[in-house]
C-alpha positions in Angstrom: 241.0 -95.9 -146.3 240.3 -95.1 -142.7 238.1 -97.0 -140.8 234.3 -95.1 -140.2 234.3 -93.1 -137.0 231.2 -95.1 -135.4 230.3 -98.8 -135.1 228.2 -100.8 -137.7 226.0 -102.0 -134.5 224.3 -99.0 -134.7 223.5 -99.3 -138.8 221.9 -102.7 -137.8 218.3 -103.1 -139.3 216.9 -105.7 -136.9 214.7 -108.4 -138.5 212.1 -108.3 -135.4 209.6 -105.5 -135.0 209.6 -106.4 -130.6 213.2 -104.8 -130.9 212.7 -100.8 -129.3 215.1 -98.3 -130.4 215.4 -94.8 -129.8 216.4 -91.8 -132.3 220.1 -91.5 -132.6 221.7 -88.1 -130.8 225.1 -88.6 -132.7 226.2 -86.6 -135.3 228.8 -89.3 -136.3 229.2 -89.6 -140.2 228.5 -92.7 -142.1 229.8 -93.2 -145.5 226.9 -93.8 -148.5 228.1 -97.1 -149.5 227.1 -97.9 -145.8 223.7 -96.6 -145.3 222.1 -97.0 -148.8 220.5 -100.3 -147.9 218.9 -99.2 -144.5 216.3 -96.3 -143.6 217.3 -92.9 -143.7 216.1 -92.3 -139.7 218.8 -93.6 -138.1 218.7 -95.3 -134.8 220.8 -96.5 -131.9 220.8 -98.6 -129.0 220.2 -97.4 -125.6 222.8 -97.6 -123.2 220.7 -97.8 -120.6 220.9 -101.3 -118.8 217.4 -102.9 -118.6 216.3 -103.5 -115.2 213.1 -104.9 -113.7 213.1 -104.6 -109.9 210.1 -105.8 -108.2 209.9 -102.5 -106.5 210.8 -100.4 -108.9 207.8 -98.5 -111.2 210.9 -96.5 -112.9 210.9 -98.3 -116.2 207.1 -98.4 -116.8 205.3 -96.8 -119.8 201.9 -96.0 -120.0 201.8 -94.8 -123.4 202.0 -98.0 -125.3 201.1 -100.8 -123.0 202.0 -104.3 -123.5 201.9 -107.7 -122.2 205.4 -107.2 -120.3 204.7 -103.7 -118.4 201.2 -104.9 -117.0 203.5 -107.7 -115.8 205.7 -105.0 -114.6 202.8 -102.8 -113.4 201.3 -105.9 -111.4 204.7 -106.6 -109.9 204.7 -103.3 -108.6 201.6 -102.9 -107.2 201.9 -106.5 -105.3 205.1 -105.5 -103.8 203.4 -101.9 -102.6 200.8 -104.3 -101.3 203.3 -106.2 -99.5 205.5 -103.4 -97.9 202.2 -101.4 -96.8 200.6 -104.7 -95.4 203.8 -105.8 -93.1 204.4 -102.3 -92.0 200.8 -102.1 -90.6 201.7 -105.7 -88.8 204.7 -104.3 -87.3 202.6 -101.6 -85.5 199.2 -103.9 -85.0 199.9 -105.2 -81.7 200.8 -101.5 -80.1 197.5 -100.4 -81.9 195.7 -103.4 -80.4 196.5 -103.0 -77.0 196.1 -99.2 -77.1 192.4 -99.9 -78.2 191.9 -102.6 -75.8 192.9 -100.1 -73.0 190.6 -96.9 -74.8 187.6 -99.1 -74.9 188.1 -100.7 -70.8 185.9 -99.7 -68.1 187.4 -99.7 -65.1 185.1 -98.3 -62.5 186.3 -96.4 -59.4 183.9 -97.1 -56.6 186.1 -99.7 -54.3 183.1 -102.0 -53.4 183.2 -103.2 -56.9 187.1 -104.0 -56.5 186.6 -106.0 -53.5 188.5 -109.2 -54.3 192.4 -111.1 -55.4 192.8 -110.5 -58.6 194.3 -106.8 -57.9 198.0 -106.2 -57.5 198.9 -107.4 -54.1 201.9 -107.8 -52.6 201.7 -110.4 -49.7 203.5 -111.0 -46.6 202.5 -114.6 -45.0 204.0 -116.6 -42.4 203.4 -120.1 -41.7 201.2 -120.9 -38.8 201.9 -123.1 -36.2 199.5 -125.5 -35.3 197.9 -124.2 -32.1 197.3 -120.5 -33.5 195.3 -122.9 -36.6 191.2 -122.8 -36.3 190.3 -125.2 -33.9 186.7 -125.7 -35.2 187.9 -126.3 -38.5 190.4 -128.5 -37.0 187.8 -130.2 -35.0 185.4 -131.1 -37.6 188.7 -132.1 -40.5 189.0 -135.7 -41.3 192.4 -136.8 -39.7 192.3 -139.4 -43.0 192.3 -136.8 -45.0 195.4 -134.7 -45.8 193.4 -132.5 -48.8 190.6 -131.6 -47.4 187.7 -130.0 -48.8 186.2 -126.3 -48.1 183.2 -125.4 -48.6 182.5 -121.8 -50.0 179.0 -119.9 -49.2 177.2 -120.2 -52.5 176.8 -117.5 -54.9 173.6 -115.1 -55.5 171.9 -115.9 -58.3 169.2 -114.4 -60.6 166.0 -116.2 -61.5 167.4 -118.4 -64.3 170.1 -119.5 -61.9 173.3 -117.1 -63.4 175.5 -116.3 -60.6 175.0 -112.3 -60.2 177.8 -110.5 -60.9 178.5 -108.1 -58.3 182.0 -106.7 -59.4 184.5 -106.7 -62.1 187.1 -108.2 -59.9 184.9 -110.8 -57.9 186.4 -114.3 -58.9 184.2 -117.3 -60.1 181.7 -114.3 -61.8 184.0 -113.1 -64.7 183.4 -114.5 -68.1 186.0 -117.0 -69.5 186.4 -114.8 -72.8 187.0 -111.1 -70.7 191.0 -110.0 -69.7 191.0 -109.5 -66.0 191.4 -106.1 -64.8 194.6 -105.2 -63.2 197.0 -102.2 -62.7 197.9 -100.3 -65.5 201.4 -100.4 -66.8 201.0 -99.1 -70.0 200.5 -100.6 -73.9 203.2 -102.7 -73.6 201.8 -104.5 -70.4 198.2 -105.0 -72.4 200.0 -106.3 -75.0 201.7 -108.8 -72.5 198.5 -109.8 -70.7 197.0 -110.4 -74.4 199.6 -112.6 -75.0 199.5 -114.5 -72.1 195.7 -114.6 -71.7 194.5 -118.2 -72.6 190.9 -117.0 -74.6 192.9 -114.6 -76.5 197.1 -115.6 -77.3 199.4 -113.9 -79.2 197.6 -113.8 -82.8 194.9 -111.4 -80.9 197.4 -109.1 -81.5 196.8 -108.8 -85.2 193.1 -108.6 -84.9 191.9 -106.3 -88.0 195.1 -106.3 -89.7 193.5 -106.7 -93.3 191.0 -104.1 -92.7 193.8 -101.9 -91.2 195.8 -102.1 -93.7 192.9 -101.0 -96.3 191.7 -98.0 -94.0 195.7 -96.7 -94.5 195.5 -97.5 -98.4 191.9 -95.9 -99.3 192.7 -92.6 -96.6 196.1 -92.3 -98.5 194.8 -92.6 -102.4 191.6 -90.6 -101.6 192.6 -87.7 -99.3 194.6 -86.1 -102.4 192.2 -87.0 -104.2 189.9 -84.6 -102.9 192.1 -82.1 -101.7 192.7 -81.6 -105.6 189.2 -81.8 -106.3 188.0 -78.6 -103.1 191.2 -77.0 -104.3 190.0 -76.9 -108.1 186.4 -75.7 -106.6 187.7 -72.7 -104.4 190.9 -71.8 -105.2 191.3 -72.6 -108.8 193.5 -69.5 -109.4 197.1 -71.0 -108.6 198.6 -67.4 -107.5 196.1 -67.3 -104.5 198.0 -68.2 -101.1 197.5 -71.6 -99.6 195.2 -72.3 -96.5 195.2 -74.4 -93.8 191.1 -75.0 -94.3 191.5 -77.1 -97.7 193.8 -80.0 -96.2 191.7 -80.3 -93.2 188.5 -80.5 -94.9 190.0 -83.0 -97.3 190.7 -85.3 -94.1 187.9 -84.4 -92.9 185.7 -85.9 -95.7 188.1 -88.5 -96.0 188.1 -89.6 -93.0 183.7 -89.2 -93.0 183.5 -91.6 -96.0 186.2 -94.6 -94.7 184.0 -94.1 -90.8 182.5 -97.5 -91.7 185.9 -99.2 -92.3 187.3 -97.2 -89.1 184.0 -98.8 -86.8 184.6 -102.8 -88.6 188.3 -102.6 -87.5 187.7 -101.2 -83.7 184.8 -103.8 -83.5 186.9 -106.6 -85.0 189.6 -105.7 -82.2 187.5 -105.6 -79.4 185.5 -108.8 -79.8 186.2 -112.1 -78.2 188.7 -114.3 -80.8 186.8 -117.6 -79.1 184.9 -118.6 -82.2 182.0 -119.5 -79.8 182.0 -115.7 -78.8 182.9 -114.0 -81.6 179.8 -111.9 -82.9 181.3 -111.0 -87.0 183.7 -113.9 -88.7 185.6 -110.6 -90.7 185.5 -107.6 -91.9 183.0 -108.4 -94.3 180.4 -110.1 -92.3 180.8 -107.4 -89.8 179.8 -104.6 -92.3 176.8 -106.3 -93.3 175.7 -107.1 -90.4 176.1 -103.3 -89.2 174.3 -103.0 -92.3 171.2 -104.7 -91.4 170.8 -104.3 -87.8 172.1 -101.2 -87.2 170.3 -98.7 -89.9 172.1 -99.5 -92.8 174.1 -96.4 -94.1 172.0 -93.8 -92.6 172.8 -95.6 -89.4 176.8 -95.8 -90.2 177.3 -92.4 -91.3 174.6 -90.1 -89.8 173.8 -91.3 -86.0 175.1 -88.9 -83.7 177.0 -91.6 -81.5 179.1 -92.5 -84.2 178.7 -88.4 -86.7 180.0 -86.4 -83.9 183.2 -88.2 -82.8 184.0 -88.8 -86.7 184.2 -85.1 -87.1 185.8 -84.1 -83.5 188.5 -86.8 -84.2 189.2 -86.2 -88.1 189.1 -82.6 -87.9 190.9 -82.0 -85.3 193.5 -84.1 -85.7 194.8 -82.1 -89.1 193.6 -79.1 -87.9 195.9 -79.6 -84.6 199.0 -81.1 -87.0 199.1 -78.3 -88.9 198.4 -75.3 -87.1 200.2 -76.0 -83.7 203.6 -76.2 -85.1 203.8 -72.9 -87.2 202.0 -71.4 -84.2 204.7 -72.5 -81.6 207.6 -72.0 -84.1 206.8 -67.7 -85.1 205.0 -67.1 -81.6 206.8 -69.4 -79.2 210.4 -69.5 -80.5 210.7 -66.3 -82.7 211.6 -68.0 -85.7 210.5 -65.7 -88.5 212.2 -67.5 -91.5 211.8 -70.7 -93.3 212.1 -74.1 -92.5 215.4 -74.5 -94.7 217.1 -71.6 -92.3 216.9 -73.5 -89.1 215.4 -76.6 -89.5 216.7 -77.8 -86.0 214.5 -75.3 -84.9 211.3 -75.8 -86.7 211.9 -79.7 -85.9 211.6 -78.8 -82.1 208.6 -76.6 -82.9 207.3 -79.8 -84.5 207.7 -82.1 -81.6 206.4 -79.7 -79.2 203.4 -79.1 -81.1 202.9 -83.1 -81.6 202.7 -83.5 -78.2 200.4 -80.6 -77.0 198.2 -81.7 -80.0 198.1 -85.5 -78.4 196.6 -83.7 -75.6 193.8 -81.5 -77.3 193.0 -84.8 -79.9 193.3 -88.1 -77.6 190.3 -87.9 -75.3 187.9 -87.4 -78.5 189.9 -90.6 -79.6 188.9 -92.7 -76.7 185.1 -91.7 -76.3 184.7 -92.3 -80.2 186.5 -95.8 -79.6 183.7 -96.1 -76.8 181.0 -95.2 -78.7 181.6 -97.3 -81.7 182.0 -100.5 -79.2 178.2 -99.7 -78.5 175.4 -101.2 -80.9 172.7 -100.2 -81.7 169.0 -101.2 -83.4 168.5 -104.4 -83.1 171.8 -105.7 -82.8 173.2 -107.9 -80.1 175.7 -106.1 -77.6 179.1 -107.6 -78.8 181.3 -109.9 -76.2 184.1 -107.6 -75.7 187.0 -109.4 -74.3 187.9 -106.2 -72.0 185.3 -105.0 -69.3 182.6 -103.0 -70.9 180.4 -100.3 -69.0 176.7 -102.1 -68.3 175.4 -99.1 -68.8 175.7 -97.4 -72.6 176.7 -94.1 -73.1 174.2 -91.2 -74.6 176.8 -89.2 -76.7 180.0 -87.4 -76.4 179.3 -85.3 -73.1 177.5 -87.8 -71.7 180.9 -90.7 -72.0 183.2 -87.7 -71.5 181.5 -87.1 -68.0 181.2 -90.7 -66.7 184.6 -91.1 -67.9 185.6 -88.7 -65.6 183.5 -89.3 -62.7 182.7 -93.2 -62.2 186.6 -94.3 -63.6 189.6 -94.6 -62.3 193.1 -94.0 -63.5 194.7 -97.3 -61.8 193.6 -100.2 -59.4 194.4 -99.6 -55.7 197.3 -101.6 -54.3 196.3 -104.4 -51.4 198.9 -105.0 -48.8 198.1 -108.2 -46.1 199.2 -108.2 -42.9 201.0 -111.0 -41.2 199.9 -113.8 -39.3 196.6 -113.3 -37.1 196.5 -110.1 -38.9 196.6 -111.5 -42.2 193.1 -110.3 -43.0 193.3 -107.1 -42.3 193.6 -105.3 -45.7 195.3 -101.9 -45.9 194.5 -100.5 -49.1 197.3 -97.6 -50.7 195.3 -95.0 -52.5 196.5 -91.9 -54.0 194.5 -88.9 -55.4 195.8 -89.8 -59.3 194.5 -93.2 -59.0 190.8 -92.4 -58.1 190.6 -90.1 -60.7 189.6 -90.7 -64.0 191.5 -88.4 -66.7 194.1 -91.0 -67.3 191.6 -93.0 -68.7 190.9 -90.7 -71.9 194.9 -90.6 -72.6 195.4 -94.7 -72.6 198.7 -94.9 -75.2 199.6 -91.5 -75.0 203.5 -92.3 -73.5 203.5 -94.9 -76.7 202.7 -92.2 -79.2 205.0 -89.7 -77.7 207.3 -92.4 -77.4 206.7 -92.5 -81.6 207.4 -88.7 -82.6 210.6 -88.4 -80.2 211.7 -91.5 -82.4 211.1 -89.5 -85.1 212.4 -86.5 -84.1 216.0 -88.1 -83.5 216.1 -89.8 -86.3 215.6 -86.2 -88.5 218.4 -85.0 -86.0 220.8 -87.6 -86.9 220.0 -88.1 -90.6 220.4 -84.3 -90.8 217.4 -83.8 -92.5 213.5 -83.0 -91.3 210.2 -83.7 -93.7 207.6 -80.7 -92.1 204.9 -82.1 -94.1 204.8 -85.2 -92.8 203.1 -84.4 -89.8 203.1 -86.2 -86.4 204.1 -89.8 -86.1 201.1 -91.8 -85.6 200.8 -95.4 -84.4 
């Protein structure tokens, strides 16, 4: 008698009911004497190996949950948590000193920058003894090789606080607040962070957490209700797509996280000296905001912090979607598809990122502004940039001070040499007094970002068009 074409492993009735099985697909044939003591439904064993990756949500089943896939589903979401939260740490510090630079005044009338702390490049000599001061030689003690000089005191108000005449004067500047100096960029913030003895290098990750749950909550609700205004105007699937449902879905989105988006500008900006600091997290800062500052008529509906929401998270999608298509059909002259020249459309894509950096960035920086100011009864918060004294009255009124009382960069200061070592020559160029470079702090970063992201579609060989611009 031959032996039966398929193995008796798979006529095995297990004694455990944890065992799964599923429904045999062979059409093998099993003699009677073999199967009269087991069911009739026969059953094999999956092949399939079981795996149980910490990253990988493959294998779970929703259908019949058990004490093993929540494990598996926990697992899962704790490593998501994981990957999202050290992604938004590798970018913090960029995003910190692009907001430190957004939010500081630097004003551009050159009385106020009278004083050392700008960039200066010095040329001294030693002096010899007869060209030294002879009445403060006269009146020196010989004894003394140190000795001491006396500076003219200080104006002071009537509760004896030196006045503070200028951002740049030394002795006046609070201990918490980064000294103004030439611009060189995010990376050079980020440095003088670093370096700066009230702040240090764990300043950079100021508002990580709440970060990292603005990016989770705009990414699990902006589908959300881009489903839901899609199901409410267009619920026919054959009608043709528009533009206008993805922008008002970020739109809203972005309307209903604006609380979160004002805790995590105000959590960078404040002092991180514990003695300064005016909200101990994210959570003591939105109550407070709560309480002093309107509660959430205050949050979502006053027109310093309404307006810029909508400028900035409508047209920022608006821009990212339109621009490209726009620049690739009118531009270029492509008239087919992505897939027929994608090296094509991925140009069209970088071009229009950067043009849309230009249209979307200043609206960026005077909401940035505007959400540093409080308001009701609140206290003003210790920045630890320079802060206009002044506050702003709305959008027009920041975008024109902006441009008219700022300046791009500080003036250079050259000394002479020896007697003429006083005399201060001060290198100023058009650029520099003017204050449009103020409203596009980070911009070389970000375009920086989507050329990165551009070559690396070029090189991989393949471009995602609905990703949108690179953003950090």
């Amino acid at each position: 008698m031959s032996a039966p074409s398929s193995s008796l492993r798979d006529m095995y009735a297990p004694s455990q009911a944890s065992w799964s099985f599923v429904p045999s697909q062979s059409n093998n044939t099993v003699p009677s004497a073999v199967t009269s003591n087991v069911p009739q439904t026969s059953y094999e064993w999956s092949t399939r190996a079981p795996t149980n990756p910490i990253f990988d949500l493959s294998s779970l089943s929703l259908t019949e949950p058990s004490g093993v896939e929540i494990k598996l589903l926990l697992k899962g979401l704790i490593a998501g948590a994981v990957m999202q939260y050290t992604s938004n740490a590798l970018a913090m510090p960029f995003e910190v000193g692009k907001l430190l630079l957004q939010v500081q005044w630097v004003p551009r009338d050159l009385s106020l920058l009278g004083g050392s702390m700008v960039k200066e490049e010095e040329y001294e000599e030693e002096l010899s003894d007869a060209e030294s001061n002879d009445a403060d030689s006269y009146f020196a003690d010989p004894s003394n090789p140190n000795p001491v000089r006396y500076t003219r005191p200080r104006p002071v108000d009537e509760r004896g606080y030196v006045v503070r005449r200028s951002v740049m004067e030394e002795g006046t500047r609070p201990e918490y607040i980064i000294p103004v100096s030439s611009s060189d960029g995010v990376w050079g913030m980020v440095k003088r962070i670093g370096r700066f003895d009230a702040e240090g290098w764990l300043a950079l990750f100021k508002g990580l957490l709440t970060s990292c749950v603005n990016d989770v909550l705009s990414s699990t609700l902006q589908p959300v209700v881009q489903n839901i205004l899609q199901s409410i105007f267009t619920p026919s699937p054959s009608k043709s797509s528009s533009i206008l449902l993805p922008v008002a879905s970020h739109l809203l989105t972005g309307l209903i996280l604006s609380p979160l988006d004002l805790v995590r500008t105000r959590l960078i900006v404040q002092s991180l000296l514990p003695r300064y600091q005016s909200y101990a997290g994210p959570l003591d800062a939105l109550s407070q905001i709560l309480r002093n500052e309107g509660g959430l008529k205050g949050v979502y509906l006053h027109p310093h912090l309404l307006i810029p929401a909508i400028l900035d998270n409508g047209l920022r999608p608006l821009v990212s979607l339109a621009l490209p298509p726009y620049i690739a059909t009118s531009v270029l002259g492509l008239h087919g598809s992505v897939d027929s020249s994608p090296f094509a459309w991925a140009v069209a894509e970088l071009v229009g990122t950067c043009a849309g950096l230009i249209i979307v960035m200043p609206f960026e920086t005077i909401r940035r502004r505007l959400q540093v100011q409080t308001r009701g009864i609140a206290k003003p918060i210790k920045a630890c940039v320079e802060q206009r004294p002044l506050p702003y009255n709305g959008v027009v009124d920041a975008f024109w001070h902006i441009i008219t009382e700022e300046r791009s960069n500080l003036p250079e200061r050259w000394k002479g040499k020896g007697k003429e070592k006083d005399v201060v020559v001060m290198k100023e160029s058009w650029w520099r007094s003017m204050g449009i470079e103020q409203l596009y702090r980070g911009f070389g970063m970000r375009l920086t970002a989507s050329f990165l992201v551009f070559v690396l579609g070029v090189t991989n060989g393949g471009f995602d068009t609905d990703s949108g611009w690179a953003e950090l």
